[in-house]
Backbone bond lengths (Angstrom), bond angles and torsions (degrees), N, CA, C in turn:
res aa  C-N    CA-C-N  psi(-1)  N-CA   C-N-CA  omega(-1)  CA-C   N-CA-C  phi
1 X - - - 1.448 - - 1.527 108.40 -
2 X 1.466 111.59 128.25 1.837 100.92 172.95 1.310 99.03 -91.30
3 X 1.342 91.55 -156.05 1.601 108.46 -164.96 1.325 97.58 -74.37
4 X 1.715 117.92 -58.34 1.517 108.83 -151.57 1.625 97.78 -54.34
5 X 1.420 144.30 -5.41 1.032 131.62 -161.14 1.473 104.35 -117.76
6 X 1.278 114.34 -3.53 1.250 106.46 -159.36 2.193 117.89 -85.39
7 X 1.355 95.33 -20.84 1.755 109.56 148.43 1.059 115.99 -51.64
8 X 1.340 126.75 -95.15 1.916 119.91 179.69 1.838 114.09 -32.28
9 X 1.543 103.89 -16.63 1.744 83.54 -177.08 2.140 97.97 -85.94
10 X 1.242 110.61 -8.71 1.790 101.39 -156.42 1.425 85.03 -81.40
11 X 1.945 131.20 -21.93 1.805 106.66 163.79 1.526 121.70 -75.12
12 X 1.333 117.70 -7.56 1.473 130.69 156.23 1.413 101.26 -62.99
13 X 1.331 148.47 -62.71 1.165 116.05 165.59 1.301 150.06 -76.79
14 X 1.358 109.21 -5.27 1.730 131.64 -174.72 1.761 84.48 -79.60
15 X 1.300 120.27 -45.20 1.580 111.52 178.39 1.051 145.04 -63.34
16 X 2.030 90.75 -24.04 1.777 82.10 168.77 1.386 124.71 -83.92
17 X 1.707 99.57 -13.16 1.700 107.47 171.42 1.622 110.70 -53.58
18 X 1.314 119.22 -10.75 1.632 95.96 -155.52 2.006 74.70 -127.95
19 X 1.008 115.01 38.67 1.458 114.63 157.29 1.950 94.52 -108.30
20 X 0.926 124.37 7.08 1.957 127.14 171.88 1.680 113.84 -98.22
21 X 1.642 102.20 15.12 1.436 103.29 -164.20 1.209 98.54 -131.08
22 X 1.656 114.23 146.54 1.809 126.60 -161.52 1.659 95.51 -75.25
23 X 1.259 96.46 157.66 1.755 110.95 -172.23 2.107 94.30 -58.71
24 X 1.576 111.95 -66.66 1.236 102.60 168.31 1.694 134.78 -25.79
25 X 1.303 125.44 -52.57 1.416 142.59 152.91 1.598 99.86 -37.98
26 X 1.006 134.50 -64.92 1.820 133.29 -156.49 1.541 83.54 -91.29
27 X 1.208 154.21 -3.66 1.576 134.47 169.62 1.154 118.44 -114.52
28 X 1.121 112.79 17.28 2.008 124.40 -161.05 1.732 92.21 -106.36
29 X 1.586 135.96 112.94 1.417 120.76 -168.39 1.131 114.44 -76.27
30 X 1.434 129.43 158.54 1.682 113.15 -146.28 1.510 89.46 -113.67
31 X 1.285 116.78 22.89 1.356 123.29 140.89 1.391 126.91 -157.72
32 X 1.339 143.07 169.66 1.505 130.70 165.33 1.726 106.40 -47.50
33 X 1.283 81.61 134.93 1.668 79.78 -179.29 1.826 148.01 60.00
34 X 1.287 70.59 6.93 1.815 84.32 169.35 1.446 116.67 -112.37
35 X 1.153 149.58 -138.99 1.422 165.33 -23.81 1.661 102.27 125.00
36 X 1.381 123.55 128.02 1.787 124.74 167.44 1.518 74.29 -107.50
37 X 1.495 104.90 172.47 1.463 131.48 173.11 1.503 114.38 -57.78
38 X 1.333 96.84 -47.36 1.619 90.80 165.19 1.131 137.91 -51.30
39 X 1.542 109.72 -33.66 1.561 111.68 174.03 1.575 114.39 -88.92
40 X 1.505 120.73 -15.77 1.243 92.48 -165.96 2.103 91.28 -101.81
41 X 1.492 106.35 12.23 1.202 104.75 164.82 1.730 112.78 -86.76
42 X 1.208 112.86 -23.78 1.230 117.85 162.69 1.601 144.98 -48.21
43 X 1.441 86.89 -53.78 1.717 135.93 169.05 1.310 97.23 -56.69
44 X 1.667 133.78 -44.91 1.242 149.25 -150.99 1.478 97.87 -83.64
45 X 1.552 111.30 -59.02 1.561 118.30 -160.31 1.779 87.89 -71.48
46 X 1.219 118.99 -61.22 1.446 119.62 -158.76 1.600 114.87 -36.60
47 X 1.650 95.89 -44.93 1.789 90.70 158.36 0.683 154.06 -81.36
48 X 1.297 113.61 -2.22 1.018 137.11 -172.77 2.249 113.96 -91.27
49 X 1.309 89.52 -45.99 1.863 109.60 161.57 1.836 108.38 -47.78
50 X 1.895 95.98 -58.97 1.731 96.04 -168.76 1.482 115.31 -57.82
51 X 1.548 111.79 -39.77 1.789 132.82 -172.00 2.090 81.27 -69.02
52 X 1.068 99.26 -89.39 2.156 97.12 -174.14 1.138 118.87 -31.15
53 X 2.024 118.67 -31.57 1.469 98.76 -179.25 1.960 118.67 -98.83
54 X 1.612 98.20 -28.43 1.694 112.45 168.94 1.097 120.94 -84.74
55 X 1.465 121.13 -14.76 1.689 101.41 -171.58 1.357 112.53 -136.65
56 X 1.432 108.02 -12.07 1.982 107.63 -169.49 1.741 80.83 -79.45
57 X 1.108 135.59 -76.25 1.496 131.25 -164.90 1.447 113.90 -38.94
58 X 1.195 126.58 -4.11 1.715 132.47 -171.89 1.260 104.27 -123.09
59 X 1.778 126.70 4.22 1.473 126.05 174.40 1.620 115.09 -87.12
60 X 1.431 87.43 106.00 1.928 80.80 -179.97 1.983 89.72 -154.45
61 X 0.790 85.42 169.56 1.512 100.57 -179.33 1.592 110.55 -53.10
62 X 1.274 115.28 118.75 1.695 136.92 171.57 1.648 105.23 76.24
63 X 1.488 98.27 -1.42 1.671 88.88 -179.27 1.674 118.47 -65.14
64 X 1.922 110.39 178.45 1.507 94.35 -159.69 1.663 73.04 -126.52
65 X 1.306 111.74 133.57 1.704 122.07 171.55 1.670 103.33 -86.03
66 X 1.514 87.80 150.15 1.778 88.10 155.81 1.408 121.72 -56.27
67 X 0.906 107.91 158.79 1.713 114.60 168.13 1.341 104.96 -81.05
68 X 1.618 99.43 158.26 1.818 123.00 179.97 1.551 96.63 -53.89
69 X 1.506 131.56 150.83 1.434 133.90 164.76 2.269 95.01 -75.58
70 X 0.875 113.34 158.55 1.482 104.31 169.82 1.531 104.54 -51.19
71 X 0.993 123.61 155.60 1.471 137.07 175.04 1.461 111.68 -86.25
72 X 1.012 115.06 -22.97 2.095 111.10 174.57 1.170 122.64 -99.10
73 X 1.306 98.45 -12.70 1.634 104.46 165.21 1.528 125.08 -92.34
74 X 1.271 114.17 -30.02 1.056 141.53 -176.55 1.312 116.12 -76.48
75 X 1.405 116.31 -25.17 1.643 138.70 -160.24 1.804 94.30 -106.14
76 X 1.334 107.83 -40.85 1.449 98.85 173.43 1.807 97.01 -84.45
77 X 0.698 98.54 -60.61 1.559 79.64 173.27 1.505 132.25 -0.28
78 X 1.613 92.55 -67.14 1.859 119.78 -160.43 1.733 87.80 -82.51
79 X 1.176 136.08 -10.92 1.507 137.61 -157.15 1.737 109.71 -101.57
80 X 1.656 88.37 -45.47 2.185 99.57 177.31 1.748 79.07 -64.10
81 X 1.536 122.66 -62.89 1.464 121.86 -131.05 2.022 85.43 -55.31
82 X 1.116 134.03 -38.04 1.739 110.99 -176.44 0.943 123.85 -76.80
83 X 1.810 121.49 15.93 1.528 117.50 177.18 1.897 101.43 -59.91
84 X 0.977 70.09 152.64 2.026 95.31 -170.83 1.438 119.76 41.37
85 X 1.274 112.53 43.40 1.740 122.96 167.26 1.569 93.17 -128.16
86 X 1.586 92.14 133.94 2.158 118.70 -175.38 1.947 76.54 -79.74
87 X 1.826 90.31 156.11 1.134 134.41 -167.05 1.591 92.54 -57.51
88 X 1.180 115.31 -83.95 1.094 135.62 162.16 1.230 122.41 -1.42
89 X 1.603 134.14 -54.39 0.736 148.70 157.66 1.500 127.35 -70.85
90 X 1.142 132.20 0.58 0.953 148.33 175.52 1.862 105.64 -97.80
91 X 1.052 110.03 -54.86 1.302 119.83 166.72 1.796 133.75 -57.68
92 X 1.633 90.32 -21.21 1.199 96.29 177.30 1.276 105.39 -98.25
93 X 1.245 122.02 -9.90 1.718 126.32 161.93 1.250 105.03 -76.92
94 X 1.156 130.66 -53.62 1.835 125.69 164.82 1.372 127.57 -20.22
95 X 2.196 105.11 -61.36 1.345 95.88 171.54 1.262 116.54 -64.44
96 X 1.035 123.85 -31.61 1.851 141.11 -160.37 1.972 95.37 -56.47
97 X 1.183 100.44 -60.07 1.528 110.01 -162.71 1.286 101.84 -73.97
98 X 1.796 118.12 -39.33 1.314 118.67 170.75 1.452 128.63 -35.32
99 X 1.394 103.95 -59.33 1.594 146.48 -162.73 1.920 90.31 -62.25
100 X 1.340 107.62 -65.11 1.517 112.48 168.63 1.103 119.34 -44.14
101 X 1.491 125.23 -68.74 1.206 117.74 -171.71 1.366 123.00 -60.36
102 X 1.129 127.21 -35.42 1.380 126.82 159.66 1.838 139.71 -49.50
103 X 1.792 90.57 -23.15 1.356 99.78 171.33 2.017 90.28 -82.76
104 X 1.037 117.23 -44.97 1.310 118.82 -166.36 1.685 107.30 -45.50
105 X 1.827 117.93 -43.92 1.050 119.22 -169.86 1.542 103.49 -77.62
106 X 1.167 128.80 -19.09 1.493 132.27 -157.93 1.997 88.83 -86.26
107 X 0.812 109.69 -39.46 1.521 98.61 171.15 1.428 141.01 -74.85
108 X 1.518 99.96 -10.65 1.538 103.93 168.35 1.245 111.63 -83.77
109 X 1.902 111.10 177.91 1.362 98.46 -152.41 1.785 96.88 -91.96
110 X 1.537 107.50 155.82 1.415 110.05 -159.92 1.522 92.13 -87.63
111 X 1.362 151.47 14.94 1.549 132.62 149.08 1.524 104.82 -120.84
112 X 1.502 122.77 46.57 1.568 104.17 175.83 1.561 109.50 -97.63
113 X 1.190 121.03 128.53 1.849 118.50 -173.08 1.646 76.71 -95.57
114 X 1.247 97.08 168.57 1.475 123.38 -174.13 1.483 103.95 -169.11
115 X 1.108 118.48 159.46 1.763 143.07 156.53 1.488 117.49 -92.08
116 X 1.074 111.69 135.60 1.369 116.36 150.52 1.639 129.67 -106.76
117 X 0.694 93.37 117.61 1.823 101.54 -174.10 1.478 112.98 -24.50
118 X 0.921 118.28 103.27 1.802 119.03 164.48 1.653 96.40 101.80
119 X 1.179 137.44 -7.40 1.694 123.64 161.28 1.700 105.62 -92.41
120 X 1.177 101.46 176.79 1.521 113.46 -148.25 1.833 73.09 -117.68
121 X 1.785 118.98 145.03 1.165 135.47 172.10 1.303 125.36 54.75
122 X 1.532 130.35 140.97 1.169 123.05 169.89 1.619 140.13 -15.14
123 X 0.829 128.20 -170.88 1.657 131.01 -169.32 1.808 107.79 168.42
124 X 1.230 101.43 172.12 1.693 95.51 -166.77 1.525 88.68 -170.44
125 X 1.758 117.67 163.04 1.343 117.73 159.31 1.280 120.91 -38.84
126 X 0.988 110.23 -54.53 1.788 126.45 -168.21 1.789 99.19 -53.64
127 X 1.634 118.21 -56.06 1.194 112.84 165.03 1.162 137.28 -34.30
128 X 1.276 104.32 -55.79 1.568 122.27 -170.13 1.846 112.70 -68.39
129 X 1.480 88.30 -40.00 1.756 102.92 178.55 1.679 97.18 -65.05
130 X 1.303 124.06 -47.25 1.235 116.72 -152.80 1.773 106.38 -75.11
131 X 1.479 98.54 -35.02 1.963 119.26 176.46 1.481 88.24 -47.59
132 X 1.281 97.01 -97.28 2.009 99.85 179.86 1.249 137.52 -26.78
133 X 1.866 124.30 -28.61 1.256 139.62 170.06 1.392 84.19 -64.97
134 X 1.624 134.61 -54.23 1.762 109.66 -159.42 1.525 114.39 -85.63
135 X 1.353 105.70 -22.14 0.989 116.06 158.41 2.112 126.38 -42.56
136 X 1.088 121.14 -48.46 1.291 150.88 -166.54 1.618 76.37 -80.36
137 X 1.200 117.73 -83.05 1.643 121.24 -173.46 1.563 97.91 -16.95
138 X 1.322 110.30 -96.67 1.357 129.29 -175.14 1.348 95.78 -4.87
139 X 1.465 129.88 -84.47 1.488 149.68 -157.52 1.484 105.39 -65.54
140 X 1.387 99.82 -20.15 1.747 94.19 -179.63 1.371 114.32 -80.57
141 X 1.613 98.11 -38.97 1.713 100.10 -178.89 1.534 111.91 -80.07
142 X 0.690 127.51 -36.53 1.758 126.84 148.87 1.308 115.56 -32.43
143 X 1.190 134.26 -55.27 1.495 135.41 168.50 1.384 119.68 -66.03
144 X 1.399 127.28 -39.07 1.371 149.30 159.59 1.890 115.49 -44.65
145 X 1.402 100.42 -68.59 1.098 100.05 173.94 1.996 131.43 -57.37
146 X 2.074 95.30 -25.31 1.433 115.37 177.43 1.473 101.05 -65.27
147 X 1.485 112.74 -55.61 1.103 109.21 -170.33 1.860 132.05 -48.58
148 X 1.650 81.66 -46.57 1.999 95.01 175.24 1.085 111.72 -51.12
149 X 1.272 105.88 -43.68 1.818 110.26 -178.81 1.429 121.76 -51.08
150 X 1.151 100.16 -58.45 1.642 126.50 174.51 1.450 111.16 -46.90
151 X 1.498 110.92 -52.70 1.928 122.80 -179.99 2.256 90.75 -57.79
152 X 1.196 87.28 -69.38 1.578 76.23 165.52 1.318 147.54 -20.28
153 X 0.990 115.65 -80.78 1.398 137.11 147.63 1.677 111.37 -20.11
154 X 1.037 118.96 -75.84 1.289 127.03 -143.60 2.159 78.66 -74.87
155 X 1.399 102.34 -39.54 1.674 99.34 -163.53 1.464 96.01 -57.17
156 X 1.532 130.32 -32.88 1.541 122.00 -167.42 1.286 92.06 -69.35
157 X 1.480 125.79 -50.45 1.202 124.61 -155.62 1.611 111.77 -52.69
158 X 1.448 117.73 -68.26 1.489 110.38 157.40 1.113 126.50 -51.22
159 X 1.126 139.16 4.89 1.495 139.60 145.63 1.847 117.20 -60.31
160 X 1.336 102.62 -49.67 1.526 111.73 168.52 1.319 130.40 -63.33
């Protein structure tokens, strides 16, 4: 694994930690009104599939990518599509697709700039890996922070 890849693999491991957690725990939203783990592990793979199946195979030097689908449409989209699939399973498609796409990016060529249709200036693997590594952040500490709470919680509770 190089570097540019080596961010997207540390939610490959933050994920398999949270395959040790009850289906309730991964569907509980880790705030009012946001996102349970399940969905924003969902949210996670779905972009991860569209970027591995439309655009890593079209990264080569001066090429022109599709453009992003809107992100709110697209996000509800990826969100109906896990009605009636367990947490669990959703996650284990995450690492699965994760794990792929990363071999997928490790084979393109490591200086090809490219465009993507409708963003403004170049872009490259290294970009895209690095967008999504903060991306992943974001969602990790959101899940991270749900979780502490939750270990919390439940510890007062058996305290009572």
């Amino acid at each position: 694994m190089s570097s540019r890849t080596e961010g997207l693999h540390e939610m490959v491991v933050f994920s398999e930690n949270l395959l040790n957690y009850d289906e309730k725990t991964l569907t509980t939203p880790v705030k009012p009104g946001k996102w349970s783990i399940r969905e924003i592990m969902g949210h996670l793979y779905y972009w991860d599939r569209l970027i591995m199946e439309s655009m890593v195979p079209l990264m080569k030097n001066g090429a022109v990518l599709p453009p992003f689908p809107n992100p709110d449409i697209y996000n509800r989209a990826a969100i109906a599509s896990l009605e009636g699939r367990r947490a669990l399973r959703i996650i284990e498609e995450f690492i699965s697709v994760r794990n792929e796409f990363i071999r997928q990016l490790e084979k393109t060529e490591k200086e090809a700039v490219f465009r993507i249709s409708g963003s403004k200036g170049e872009s490259s693997t290294e970009k895209i890996a690095a967008f999504l590594t903060e991306h992943d952040k974001h969602h990790r500490e959101q899940m991270e922070t749900f979780l502490e709470e939750h270990q919390k919680r439940e510890a007062m509770a058996r305290k009572k």
